[in-house]
gemmi code that builds the backbone of each chain (N, CA, C; Angstrom):
import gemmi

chains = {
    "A": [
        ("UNK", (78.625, -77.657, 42.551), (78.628, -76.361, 43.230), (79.207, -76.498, 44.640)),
        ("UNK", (79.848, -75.421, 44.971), (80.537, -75.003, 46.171), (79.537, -75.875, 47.626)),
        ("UNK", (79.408, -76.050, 48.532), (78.422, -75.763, 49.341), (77.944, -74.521, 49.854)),
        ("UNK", (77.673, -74.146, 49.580), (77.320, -72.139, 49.963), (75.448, -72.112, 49.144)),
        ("UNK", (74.696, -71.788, 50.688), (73.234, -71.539, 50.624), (73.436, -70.210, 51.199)),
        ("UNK", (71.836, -69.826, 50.176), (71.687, -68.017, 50.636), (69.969, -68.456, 50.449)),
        ("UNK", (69.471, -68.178, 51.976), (68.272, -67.781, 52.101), (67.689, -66.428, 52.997)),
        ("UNK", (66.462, -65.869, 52.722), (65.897, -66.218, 51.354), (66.467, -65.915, 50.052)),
        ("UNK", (65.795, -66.860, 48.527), (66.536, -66.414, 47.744), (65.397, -65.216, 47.171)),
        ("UNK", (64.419, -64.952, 47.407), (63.966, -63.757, 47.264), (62.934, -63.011, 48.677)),
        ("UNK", (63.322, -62.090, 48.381), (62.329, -61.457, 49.608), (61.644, -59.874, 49.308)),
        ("UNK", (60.703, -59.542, 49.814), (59.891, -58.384, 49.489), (59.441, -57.752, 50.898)),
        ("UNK", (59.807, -56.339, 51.170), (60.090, -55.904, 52.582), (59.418, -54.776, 52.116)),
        ("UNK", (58.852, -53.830, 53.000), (58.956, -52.492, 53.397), (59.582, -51.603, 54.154)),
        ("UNK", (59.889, -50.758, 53.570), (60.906, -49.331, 53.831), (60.818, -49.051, 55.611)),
        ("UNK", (61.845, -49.494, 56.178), (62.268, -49.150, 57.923), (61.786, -50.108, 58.498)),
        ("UNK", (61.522, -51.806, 58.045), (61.267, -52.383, 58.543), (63.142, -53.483, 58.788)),
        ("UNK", (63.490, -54.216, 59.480), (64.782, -54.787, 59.529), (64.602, -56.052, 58.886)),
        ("UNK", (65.508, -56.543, 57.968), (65.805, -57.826, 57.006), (67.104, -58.803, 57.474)),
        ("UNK", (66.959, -60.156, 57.815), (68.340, -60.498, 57.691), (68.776, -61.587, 56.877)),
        ("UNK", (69.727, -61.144, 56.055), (69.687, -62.644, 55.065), (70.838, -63.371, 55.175)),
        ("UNK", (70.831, -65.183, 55.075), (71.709, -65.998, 56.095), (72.238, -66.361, 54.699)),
        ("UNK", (73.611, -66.534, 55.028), (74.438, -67.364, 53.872), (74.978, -68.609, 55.033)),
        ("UNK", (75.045, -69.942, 54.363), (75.207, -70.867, 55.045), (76.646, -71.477, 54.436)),
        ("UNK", (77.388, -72.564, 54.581), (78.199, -73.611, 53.757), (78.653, -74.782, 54.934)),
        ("UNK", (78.815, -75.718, 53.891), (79.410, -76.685, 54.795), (80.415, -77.003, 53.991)),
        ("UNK", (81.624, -75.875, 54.092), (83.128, -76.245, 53.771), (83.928, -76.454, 54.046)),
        ("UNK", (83.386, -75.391, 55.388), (84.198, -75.100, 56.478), (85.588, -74.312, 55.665)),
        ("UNK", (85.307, -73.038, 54.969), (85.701, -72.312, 54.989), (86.091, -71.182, 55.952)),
        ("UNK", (87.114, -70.525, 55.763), (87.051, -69.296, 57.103), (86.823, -68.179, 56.261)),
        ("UNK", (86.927, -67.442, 55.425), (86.691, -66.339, 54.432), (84.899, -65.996, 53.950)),
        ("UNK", (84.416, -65.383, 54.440), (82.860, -65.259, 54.373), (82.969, -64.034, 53.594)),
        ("UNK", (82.053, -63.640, 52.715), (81.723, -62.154, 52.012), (80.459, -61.979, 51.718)),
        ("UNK", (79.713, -60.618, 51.902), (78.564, -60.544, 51.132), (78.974, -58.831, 50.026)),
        ("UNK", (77.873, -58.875, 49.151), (78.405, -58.339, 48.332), (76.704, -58.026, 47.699)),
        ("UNK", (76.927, -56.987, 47.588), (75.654, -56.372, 46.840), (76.104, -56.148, 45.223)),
        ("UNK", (74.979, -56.552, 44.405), (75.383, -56.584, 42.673), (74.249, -55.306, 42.028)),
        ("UNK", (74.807, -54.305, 41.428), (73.448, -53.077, 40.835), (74.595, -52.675, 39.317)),
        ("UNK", (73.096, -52.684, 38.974), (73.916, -52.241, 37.549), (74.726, -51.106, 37.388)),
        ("UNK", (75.731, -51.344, 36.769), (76.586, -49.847, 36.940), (77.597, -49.735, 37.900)),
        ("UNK", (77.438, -50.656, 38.812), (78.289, -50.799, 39.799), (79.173, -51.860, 40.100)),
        ("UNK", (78.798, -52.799, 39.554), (79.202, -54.115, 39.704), (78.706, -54.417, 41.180)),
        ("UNK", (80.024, -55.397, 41.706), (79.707, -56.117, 42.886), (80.480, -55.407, 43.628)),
        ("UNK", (79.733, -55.127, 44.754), (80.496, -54.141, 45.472), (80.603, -54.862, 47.361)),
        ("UNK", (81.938, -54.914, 47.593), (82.162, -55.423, 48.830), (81.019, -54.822, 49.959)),
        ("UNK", (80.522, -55.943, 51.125), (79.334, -55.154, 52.184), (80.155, -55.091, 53.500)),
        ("UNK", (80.466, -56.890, 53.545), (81.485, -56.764, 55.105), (81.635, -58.224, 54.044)),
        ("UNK", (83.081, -58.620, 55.565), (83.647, -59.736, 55.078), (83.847, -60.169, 56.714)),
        ("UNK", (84.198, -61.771, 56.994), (84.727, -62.145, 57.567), (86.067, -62.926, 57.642)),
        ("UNK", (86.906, -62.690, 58.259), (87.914, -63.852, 57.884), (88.331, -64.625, 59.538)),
        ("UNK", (87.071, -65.231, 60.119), (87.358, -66.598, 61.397), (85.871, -65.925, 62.096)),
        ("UNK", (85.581, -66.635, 62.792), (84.237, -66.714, 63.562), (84.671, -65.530, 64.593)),
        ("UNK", (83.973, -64.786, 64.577), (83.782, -63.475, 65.605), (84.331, -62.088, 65.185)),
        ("UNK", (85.104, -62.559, 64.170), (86.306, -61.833, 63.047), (85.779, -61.245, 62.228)),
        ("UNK", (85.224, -59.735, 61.832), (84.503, -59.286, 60.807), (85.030, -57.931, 60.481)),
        ("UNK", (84.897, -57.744, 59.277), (85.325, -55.907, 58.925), (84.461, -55.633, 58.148)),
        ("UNK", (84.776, -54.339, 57.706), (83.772, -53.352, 56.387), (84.530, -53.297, 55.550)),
        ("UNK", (83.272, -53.602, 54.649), (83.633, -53.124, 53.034), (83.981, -51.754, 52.733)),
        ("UNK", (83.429, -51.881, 51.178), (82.858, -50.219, 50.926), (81.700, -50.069, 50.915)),
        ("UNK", (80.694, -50.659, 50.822), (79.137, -50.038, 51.156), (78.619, -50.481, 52.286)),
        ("UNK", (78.882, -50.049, 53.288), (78.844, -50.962, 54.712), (77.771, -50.826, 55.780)),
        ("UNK", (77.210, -48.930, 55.164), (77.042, -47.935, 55.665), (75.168, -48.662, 55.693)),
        ("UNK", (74.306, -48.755, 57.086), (72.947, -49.290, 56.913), (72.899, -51.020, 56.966)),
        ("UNK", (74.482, -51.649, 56.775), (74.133, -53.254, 57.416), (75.170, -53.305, 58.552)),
        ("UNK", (75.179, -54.986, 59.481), (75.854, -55.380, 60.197), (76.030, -56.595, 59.873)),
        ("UNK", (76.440, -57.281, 60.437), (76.919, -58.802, 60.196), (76.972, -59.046, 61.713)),
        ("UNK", (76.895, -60.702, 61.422), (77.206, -61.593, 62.644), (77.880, -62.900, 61.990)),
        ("UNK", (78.828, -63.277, 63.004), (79.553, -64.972, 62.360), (79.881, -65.226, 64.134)),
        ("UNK", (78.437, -65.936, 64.349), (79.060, -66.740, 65.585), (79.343, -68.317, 65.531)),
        ("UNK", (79.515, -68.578, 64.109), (80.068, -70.015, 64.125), (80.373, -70.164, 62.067)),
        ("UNK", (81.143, -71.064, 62.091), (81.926, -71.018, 61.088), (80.951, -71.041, 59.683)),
        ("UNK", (79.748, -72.030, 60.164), (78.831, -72.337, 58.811), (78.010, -71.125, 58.974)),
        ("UNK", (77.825, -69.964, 59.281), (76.791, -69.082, 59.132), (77.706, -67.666, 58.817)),
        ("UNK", (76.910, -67.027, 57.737), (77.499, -65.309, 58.163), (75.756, -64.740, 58.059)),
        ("UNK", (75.391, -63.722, 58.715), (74.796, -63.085, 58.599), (74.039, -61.843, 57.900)),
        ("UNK", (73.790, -61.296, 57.796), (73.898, -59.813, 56.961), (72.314, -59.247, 57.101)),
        ("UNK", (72.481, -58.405, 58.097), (71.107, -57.558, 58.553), (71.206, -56.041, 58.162)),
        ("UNK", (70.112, -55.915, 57.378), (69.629, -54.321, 56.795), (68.802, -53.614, 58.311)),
        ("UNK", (69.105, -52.904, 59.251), (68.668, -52.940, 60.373), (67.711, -51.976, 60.247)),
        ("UNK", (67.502, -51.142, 59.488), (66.074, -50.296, 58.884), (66.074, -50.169, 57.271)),
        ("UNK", (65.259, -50.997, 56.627), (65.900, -51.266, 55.028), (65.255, -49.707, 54.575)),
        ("UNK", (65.956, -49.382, 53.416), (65.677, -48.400, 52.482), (65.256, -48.460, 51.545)),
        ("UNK", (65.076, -48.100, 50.346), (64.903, -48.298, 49.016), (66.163, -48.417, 48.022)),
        ("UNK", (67.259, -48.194, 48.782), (68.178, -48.364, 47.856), (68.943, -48.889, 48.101)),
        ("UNK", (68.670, -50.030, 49.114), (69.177, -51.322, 49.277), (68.354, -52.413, 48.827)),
        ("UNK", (67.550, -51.984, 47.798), (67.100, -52.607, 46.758), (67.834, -53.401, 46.013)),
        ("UNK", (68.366, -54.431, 45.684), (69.823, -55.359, 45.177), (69.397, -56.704, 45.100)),
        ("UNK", (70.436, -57.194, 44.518), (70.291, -59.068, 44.846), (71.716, -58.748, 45.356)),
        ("UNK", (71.934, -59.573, 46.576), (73.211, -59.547, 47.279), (73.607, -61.205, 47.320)),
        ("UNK", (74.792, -61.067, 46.980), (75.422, -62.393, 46.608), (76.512, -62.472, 48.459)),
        ("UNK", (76.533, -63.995, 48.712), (77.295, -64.347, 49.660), (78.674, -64.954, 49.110)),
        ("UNK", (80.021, -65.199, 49.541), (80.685, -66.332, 48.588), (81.653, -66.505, 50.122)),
        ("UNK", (82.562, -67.405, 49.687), (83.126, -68.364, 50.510), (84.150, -67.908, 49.969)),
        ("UNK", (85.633, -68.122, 50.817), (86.798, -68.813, 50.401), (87.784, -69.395, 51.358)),
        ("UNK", (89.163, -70.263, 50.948), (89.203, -71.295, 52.265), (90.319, -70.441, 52.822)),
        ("UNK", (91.229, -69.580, 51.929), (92.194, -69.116, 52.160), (92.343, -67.726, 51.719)),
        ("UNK", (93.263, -66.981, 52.246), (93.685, -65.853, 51.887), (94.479, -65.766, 50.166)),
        ("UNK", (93.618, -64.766, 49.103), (94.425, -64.774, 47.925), (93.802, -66.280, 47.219)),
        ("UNK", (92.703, -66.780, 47.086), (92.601, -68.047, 46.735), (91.335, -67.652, 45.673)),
        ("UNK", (90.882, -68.975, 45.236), (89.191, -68.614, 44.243), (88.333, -68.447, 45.256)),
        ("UNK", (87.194, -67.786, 45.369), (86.362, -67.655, 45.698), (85.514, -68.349, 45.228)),
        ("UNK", (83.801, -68.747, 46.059), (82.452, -69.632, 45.406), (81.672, -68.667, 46.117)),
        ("UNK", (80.737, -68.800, 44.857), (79.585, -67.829, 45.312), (77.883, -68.411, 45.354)),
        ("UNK", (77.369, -67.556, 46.227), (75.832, -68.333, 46.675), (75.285, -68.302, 45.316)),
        ("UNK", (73.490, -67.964, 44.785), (72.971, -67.944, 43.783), (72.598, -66.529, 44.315)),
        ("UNK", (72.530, -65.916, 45.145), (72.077, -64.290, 45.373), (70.793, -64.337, 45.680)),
        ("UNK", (70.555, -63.068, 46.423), (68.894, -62.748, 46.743), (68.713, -62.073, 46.481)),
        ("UNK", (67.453, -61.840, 45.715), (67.152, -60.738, 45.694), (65.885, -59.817, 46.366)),
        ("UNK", (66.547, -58.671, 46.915), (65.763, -57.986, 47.581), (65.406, -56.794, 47.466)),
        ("UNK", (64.070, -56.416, 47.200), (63.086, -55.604, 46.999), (62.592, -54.489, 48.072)),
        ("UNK", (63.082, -53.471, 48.688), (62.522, -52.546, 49.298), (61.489, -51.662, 48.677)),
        ("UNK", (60.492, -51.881, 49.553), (59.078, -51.173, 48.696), (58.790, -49.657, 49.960)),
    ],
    "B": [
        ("UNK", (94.959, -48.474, 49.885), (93.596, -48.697, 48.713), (93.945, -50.075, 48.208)),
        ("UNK", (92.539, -50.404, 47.739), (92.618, -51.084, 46.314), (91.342, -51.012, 46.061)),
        ("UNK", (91.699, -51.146, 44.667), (90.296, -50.540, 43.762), (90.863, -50.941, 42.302)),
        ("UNK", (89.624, -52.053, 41.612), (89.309, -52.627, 40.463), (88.583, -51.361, 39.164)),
        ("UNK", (89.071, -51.127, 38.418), (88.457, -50.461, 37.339), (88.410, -51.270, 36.243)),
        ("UNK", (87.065, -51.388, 35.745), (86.643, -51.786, 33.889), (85.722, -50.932, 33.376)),
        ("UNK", (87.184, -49.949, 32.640), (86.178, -49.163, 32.054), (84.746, -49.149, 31.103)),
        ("UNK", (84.419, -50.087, 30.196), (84.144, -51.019, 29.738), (82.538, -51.270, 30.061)),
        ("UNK", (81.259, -50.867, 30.054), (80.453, -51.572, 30.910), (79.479, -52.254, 30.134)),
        ("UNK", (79.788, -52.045, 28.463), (79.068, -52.701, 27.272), (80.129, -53.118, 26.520)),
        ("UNK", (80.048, -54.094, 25.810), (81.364, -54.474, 24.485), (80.848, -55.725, 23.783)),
        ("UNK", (80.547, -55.110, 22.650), (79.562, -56.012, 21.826), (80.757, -56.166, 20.476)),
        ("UNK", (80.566, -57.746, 19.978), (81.923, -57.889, 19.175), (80.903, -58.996, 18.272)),
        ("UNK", (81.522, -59.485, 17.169), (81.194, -60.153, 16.004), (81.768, -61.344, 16.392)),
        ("UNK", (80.883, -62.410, 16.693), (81.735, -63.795, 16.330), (82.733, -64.379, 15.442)),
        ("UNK", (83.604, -64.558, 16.472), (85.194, -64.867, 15.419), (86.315, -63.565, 15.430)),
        ("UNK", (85.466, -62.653, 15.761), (86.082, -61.909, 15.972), (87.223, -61.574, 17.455)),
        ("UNK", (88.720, -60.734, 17.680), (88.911, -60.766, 18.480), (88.420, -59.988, 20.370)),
        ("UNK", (88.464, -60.431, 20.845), (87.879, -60.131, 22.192), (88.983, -59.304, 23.292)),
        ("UNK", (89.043, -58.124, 23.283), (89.756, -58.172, 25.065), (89.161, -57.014, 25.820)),
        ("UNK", (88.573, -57.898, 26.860), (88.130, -56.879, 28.034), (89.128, -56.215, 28.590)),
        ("UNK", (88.990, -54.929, 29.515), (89.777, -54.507, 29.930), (90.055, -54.160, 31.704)),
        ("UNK", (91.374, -54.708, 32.022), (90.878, -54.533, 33.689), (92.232, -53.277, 34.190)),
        ("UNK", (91.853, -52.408, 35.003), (92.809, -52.165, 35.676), (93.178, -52.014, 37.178)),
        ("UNK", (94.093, -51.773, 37.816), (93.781, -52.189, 39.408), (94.753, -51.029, 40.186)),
        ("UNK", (94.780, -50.984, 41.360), (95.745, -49.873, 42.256), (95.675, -50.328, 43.386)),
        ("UNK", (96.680, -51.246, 43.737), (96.944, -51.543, 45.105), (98.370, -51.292, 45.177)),
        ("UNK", (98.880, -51.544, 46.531), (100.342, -50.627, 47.238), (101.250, -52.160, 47.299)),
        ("UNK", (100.597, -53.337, 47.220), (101.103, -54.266, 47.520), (100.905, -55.585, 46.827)),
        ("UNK", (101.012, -56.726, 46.721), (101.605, -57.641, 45.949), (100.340, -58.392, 45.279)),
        ("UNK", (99.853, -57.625, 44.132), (98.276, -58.000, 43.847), (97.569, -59.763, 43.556)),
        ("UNK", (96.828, -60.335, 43.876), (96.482, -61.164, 43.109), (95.340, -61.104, 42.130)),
        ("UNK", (94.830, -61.512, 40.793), (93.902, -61.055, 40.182), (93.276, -61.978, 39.854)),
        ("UNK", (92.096, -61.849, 39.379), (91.005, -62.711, 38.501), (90.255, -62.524, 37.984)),
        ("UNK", (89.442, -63.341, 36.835), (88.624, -62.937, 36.525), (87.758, -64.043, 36.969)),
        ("UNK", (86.477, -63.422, 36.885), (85.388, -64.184, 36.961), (84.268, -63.474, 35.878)),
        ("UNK", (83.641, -64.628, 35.634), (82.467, -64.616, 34.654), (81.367, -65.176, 35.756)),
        ("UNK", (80.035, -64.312, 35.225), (78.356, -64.862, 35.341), (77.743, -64.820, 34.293)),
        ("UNK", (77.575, -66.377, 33.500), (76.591, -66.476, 32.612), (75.053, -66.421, 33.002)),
        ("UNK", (74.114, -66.193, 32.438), (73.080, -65.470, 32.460), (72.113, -66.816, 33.491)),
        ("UNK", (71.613, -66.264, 34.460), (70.890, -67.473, 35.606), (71.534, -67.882, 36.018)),
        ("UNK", (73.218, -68.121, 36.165), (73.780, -69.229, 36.683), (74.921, -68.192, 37.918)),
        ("UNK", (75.861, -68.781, 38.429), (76.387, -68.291, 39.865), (77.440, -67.700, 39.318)),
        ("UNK", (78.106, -66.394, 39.785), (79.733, -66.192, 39.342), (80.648, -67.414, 39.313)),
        ("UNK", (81.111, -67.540, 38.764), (82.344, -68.452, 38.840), (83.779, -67.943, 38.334)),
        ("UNK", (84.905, -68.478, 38.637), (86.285, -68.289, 38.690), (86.367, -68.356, 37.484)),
        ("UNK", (87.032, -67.646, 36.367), (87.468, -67.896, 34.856), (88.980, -68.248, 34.771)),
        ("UNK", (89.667, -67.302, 35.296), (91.299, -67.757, 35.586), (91.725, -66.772, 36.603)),
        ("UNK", (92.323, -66.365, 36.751), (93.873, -65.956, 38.001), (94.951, -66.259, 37.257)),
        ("UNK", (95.649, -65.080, 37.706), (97.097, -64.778, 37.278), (98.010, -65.487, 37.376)),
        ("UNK", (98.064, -66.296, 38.559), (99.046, -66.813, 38.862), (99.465, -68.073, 37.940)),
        ("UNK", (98.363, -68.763, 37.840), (97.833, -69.983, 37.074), (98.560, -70.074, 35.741)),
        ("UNK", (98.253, -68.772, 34.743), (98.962, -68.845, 33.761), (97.991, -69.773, 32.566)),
        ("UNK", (97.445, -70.191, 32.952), (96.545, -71.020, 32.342), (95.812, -70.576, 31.363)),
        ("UNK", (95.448, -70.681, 30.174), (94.311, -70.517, 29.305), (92.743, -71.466, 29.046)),
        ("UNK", (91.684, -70.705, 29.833), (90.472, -71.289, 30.009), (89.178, -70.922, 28.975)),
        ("UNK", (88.860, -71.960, 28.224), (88.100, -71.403, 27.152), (88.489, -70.574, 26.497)),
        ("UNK", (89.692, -70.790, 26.014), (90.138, -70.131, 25.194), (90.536, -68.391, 25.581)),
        ("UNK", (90.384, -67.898, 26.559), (90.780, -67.104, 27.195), (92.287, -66.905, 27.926)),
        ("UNK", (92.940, -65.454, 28.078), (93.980, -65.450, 28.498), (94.274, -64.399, 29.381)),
        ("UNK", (94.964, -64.291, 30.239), (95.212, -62.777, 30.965), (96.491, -62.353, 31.315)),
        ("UNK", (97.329, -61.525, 31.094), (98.562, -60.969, 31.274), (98.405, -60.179, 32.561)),
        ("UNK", (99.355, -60.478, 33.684), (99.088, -59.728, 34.157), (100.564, -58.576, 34.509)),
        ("UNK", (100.328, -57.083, 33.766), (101.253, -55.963, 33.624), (101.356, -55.232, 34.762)),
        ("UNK", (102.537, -55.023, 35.517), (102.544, -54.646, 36.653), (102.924, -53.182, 36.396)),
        ("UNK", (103.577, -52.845, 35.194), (103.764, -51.488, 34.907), (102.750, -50.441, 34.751)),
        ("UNK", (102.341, -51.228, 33.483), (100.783, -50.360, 33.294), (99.425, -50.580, 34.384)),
        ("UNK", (99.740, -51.711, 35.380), (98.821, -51.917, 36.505), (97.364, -52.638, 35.663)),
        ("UNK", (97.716, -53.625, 34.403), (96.317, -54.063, 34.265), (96.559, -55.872, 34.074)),
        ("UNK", (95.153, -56.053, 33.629), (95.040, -57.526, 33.945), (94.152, -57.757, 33.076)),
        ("UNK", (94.245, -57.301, 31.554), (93.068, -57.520, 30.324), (93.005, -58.745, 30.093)),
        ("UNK", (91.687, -59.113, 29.710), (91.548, -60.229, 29.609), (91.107, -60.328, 27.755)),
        ("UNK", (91.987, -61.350, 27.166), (91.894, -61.718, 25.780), (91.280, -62.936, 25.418)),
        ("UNK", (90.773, -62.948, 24.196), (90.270, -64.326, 23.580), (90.706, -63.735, 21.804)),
        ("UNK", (90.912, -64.597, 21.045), (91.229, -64.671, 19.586), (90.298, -64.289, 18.645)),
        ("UNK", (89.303, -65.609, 19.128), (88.286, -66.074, 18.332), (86.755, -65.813, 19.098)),
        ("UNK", (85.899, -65.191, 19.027), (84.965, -65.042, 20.326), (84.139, -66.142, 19.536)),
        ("UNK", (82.879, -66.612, 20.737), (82.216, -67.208, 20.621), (81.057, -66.953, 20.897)),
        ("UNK", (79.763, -67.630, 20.522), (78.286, -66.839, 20.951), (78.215, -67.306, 22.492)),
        ("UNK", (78.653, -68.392, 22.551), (78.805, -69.233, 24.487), (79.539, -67.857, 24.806)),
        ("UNK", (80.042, -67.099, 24.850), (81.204, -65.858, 25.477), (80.386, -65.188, 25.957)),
        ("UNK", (79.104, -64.911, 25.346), (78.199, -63.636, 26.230), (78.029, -63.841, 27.659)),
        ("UNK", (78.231, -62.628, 27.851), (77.960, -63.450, 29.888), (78.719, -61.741, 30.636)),
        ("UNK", (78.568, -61.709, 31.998), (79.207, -60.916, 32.453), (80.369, -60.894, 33.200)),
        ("UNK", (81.586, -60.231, 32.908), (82.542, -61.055, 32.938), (82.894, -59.460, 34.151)),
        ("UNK", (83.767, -59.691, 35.645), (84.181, -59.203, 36.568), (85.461, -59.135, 36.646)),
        ("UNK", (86.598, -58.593, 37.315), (87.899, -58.658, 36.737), (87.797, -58.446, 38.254)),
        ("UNK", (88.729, -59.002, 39.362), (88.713, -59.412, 41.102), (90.269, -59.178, 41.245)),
        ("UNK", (90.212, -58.500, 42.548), (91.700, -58.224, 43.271), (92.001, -58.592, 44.104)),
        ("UNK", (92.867, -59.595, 44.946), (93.084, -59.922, 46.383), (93.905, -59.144, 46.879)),
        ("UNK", (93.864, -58.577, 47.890), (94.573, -57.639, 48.613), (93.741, -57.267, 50.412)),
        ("UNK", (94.960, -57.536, 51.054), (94.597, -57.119, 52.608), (93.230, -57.755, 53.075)),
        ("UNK", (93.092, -59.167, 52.602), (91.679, -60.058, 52.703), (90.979, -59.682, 52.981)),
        ("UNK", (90.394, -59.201, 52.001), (89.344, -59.072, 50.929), (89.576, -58.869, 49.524)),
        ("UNK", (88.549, -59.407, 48.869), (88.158, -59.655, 47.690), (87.466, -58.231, 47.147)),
        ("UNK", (87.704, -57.524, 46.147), (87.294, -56.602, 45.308), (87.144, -56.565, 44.168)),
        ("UNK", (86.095, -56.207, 43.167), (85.461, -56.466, 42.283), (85.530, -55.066, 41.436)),
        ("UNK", (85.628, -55.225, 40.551), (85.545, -54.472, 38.810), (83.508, -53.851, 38.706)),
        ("UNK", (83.720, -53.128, 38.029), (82.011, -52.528, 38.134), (81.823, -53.618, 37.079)),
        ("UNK", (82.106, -54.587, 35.891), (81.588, -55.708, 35.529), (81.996, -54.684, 33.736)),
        ("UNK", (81.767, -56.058, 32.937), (81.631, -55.530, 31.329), (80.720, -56.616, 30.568)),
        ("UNK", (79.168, -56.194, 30.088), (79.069, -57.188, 29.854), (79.063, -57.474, 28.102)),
        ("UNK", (79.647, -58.269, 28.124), (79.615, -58.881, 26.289), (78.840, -59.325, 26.120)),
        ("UNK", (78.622, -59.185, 24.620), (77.708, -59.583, 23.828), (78.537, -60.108, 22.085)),
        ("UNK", (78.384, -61.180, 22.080), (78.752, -61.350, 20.784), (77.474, -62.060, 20.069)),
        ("UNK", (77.483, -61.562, 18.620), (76.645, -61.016, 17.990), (76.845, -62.563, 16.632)),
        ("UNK", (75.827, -63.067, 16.126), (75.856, -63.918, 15.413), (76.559, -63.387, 13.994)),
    ],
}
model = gemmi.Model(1)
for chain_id, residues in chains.items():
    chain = gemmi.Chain(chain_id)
    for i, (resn, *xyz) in enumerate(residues, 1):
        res = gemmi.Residue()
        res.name, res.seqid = resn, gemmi.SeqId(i, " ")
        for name, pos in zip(("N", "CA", "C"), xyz):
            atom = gemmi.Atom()
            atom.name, atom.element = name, gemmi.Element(name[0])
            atom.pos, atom.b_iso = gemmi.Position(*pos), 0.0
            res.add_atom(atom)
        chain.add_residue(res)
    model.add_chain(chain)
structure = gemmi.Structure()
structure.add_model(model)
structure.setup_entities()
């Protein structure tokens, strides 16, 4: 497997409280993604990074933020969680632009 | 834009029988594609890319720039085939994803 950690790999929150879940690697990749997975939807882009400080939006972007202040970390904070950011959200890596991607094992997270 | 479509979100087939998922895509510019599979507990992983040309597990993918798709074929399916299989676009870095199809082949 890739080097790419996602903790926690499960977590259980209540509704308007803030969550942040860390994807780690030691690839030293520059391409960071998180990605929320719901049935029916597939995997749907959250934010991405491509270089440390370097971040954009997905399409469901709307209720997180991100942080990448150094190459082995991306971030991904629910800053008042909902219920329907209820998901297992997958992190993945890649080294280059247009290349394979590796992906974490996902978390899953439970808004109650 | 770009944006992954599989219409597809069940496809249950007979072992031995033939297999092709279906992907289609809409970007303005010079696409790259893939598929990826998640077998059941285990992590997405890469199945093939276009470029590659390659046939993996017996799997294959054309990729049609006319009709704008990137189906993915197998001959012979197998009961190992069940899994959920994603059909991925590179474009304007980032990575975009297919709503997923998942197979089931059937003893």
């Amino acid at each position: 497997d890739a080097g790419i950690t996602q903790s926690p790999r499960h977590k259980v929150t209540e509704t308007g409280t803030p969550v942040t879940l860390r994807c780690h690697q030691t690839e030293n990749h520059r391409y960071m993604y998180w990605y929320r997975q719901d049935p029916g939807h597939g995997l749907r882009l959250i934010h991405y990074s491509y270089g440390v400080k370097d971040t954009d939006k997905g399409e469901v972007s709307d209720g997180y933020s991100v942080s990448r202040s150094k190459t082995e970390d991306f971030l991904l904070t629910l800053e008042s969680a909902t219920s329907s950011q209820t998901s297992v959200y997958f992190c993945a890596i890649s080294p280059r632009d247009r290349t394979e991607a590796f992906f974490g094992q996902g978390t899953r997270l439970t808004v109650v | 834009a770009q944006r992954v479509t599989q219409p597809e979100k069940l496809l249950s087939v007979f072992k031995g029988a033939p297999v092709e998922l279906k992907c289609n895509y809409s970007y303005s510019g010079s696409p790259e594609l893939f598929w990826y599979v998640q077998y059941s507990r285990q992590r997405l992983q890469l199945l093939l890319r276009h470029i590659s040309r390659e046939s993996i597990k017996g799997f294959t993918a054309d990729l049609n720039k006319g009709e704008t798709s990137f189906h993915l074929k197998k001959p012979f399916a197998q009961e190992e085939d069940s899994a959920m299989y994603y059909c991925a676009l590179w474009g304007a870095q980032k990575l975009v994803f297919g709503q997923g199809t998942r197979l089931t082949i059937n003893p």
